[in-house]
C-alpha positions as CSV (number, residue, x, y, z in Angstrom):
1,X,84.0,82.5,120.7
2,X,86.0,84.1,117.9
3,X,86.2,87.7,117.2
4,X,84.3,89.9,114.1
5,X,86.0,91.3,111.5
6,X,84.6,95.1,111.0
7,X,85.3,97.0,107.8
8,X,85.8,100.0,108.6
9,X,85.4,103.0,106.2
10,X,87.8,106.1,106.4
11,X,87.5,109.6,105.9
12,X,88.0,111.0,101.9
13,X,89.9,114.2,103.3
14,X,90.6,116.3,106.4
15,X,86.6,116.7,108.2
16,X,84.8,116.2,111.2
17,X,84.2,112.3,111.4
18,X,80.5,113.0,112.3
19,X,80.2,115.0,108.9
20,X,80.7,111.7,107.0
21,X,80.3,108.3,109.3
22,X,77.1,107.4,111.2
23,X,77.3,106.8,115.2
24,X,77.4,103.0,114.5
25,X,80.3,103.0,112.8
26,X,82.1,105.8,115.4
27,X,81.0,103.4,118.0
28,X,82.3,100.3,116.5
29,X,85.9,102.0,115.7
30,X,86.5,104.0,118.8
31,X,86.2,100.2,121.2
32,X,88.3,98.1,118.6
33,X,92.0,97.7,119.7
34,X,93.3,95.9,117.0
35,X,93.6,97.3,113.3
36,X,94.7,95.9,109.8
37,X,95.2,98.6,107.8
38,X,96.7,99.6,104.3
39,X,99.3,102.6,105.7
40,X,99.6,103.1,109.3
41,X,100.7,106.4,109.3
42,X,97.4,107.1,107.6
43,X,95.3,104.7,110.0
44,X,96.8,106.5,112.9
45,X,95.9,110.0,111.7
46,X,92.2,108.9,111.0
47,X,92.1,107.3,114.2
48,X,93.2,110.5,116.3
49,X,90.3,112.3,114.7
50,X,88.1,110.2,117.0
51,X,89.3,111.3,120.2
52,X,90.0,107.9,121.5
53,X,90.2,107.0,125.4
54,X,93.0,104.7,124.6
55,X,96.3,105.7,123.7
56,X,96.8,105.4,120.1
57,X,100.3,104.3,121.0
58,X,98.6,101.4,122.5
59,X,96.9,99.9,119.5
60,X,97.3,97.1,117.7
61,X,98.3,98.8,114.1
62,X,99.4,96.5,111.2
63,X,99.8,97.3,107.4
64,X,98.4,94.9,105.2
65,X,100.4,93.4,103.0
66,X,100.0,94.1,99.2
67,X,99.7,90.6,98.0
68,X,99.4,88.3,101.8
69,X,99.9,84.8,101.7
70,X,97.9,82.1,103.5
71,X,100.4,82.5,106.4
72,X,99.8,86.3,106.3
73,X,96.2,85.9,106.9
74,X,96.4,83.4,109.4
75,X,98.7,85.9,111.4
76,X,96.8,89.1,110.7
77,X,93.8,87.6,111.8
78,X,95.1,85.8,115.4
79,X,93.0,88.3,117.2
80,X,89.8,87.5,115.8
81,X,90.4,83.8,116.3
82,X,91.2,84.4,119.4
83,X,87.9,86.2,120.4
84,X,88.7,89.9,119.7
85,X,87.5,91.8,117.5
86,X,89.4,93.8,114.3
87,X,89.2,96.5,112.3
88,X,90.4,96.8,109.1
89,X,91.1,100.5,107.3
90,X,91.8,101.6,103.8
91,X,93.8,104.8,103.4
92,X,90.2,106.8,102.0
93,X,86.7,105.0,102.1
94,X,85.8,101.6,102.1
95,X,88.3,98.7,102.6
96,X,88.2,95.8,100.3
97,X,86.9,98.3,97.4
98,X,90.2,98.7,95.3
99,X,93.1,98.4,98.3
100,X,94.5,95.6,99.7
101,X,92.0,94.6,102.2
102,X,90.3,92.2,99.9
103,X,92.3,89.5,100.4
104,X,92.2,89.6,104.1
105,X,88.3,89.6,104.1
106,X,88.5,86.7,102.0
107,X,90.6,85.0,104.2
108,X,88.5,85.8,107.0
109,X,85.4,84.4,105.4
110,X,88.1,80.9,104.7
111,X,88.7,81.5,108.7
112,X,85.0,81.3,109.1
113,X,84.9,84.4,111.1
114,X,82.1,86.6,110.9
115,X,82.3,89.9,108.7
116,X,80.7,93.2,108.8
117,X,80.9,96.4,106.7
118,X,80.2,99.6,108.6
119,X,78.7,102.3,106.5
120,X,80.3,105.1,105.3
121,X,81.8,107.0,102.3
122,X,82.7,105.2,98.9
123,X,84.0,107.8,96.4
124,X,83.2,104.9,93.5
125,X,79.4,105.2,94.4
126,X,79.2,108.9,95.2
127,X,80.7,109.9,92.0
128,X,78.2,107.3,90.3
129,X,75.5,108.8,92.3
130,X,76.5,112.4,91.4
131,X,76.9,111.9,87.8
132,X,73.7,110.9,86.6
133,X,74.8,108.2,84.5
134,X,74.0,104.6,84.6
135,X,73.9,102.9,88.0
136,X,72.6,99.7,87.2
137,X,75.1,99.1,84.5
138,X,78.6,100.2,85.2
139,X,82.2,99.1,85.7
140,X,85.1,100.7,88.0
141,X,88.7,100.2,86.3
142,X,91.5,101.5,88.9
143,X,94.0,103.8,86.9
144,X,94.4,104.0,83.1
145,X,98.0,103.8,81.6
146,X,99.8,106.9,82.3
147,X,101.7,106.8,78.5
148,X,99.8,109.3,76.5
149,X,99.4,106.4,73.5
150,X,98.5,103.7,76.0
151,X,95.9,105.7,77.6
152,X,94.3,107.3,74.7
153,X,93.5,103.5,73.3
154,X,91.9,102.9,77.0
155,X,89.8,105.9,76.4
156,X,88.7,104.6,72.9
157,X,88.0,100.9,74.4
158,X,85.7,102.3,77.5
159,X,83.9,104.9,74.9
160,X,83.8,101.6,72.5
161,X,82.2,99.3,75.4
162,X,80.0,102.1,76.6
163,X,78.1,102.8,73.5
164,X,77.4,99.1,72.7
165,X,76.6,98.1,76.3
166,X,75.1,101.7,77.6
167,X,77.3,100.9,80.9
168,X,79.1,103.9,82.6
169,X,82.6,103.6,83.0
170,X,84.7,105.2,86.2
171,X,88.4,105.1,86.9
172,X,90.7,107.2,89.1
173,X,94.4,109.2,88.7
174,X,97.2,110.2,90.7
175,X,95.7,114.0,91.3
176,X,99.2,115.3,90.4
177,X,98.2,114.0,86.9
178,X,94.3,115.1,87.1
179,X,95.3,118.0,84.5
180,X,96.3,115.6,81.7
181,X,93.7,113.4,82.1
182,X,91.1,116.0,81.6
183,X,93.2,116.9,78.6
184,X,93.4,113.5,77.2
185,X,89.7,113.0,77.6
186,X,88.5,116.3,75.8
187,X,90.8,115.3,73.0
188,X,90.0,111.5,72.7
189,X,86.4,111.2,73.2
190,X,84.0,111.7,70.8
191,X,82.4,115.6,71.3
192,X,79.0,114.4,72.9
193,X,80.3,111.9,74.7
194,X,79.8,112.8,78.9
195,X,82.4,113.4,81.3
196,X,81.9,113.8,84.9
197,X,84.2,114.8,87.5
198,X,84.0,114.2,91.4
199,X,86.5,116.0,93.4
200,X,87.0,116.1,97.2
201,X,83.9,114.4,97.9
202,X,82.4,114.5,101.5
203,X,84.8,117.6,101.9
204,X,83.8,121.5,102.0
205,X,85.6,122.0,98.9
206,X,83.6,119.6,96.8
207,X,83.3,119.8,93.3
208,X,81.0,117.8,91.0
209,X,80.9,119.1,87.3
210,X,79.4,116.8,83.8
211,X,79.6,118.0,80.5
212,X,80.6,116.5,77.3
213,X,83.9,116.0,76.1
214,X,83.7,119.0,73.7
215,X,82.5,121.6,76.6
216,X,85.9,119.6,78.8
217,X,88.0,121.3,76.2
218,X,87.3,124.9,76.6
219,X,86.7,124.5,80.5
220,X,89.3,125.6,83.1
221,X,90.8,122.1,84.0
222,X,93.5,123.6,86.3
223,X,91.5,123.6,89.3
224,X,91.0,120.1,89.7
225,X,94.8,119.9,89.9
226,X,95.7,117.9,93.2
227,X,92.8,117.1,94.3
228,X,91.4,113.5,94.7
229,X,88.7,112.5,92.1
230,X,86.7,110.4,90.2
231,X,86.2,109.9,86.7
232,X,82.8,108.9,84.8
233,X,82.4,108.6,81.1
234,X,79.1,107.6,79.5
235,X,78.2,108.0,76.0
């Protein structure tokens, strides 16, 4: 009988594992031995949170590749075809949701093995949750253009696309560049157009702030610098 394929979700920051993921999915991650994961210095640091029995020197620990081919999948997978089970880790939250795991749970599902996603945090949905804005209509976009030009005309297109469709918009940055984004925003967006922020989500520092793009120009946007968050605009 072959082996599942278990999506495991990691932590957003540095907490407790029981502060974010449910027994289930604590169970499920501390008895698998084989992992597919998209850094494994990452995977590795999660998985000592969980005070395994097993030596994590032990385990089965292989990066995904950024684009697999058919032959990739075939050989990440040989556990599961061969009857065990495996895990497979993003670097923060859910795996398959904007990092490479995708493609290996497709080719699981090609494989005809048997896929389940564990619960646990998405940063996409809690910022969506947080903000207020529209959940049944809405559209996640990666990172915008990081040339000041480029990424204004972004801004204009999801503000465009929002106030014809009433669909929220969410996107990410490199933190380092959280500062500029906030900049670009206030200046770009039309003044009553809504802005929320989601930073360090799940973590004791948390920070969840919406105002329009007028009150983002006057606020202080300096402390959101470094810190992993979410974007939402909505008109």
């Amino acid at each position: 009988m072959a082996g599942t394929v278990y999506l495991v979700p990691n932590l957003l920051g540095v907490a407790a594992p029981d502060t974010a993921l449910p027994a289930r999915t604590l169970d499920v991650a501390r008895r698998l031995r084989h992992w597919r994961v998209e850094t494994p210095k990452s995977a590795r640091a999660f998985l000592k949170t969980l005070a395994l029995a097993t030596p994590i020197a032990s385990l089965d620990v292989v990066a995904l590749p950024a684009s697999p081919t058919a032959a990739d999948g075939a050989a990440l997978l040989a556990p599961a075809l061969a009857g065990d089970d495996v895990g497979v880790l993003s670097d923060a939250g859910c795996p398959g949701v904007a990092d490479p795991g995708a493609a290996l749970v497709g080719a699981a599902h090609a494989a005809g093995l048997r896929v389940v996603p564990l619960v646990g945090p998405s940063a996409i949905l809690l910022a969506l949750m947080a903000s207020g804005m529209n959940g049944q209509r809405f559209a996640f976009h990666g990172y915008l253009p990081v040339k000041p030009e480029a990424r204004a005309a972004a801004l204009r297109a999801l503000e465009q696309d929002s106030r014809r469709e009433q669909r929220a918009h969410l996107f990410i940055e490199t933190p380092y560049r959280n500062v500029a984004l906030l900049g670009a925003l206030a200046a770009t967006l039309a003044p009553a157009t809504q802005v929320c922020v989601a930073a360090d989500l799940t973590l004791e520092t948390e920070t969840i702030e919406r105002r329009s793009a007028r009150g983002w120009r006057s606020a202080d946007a300096a402390r959101f610098d470094r810190r992993p968050a979410v974007f939402v605009l909505q008109v």
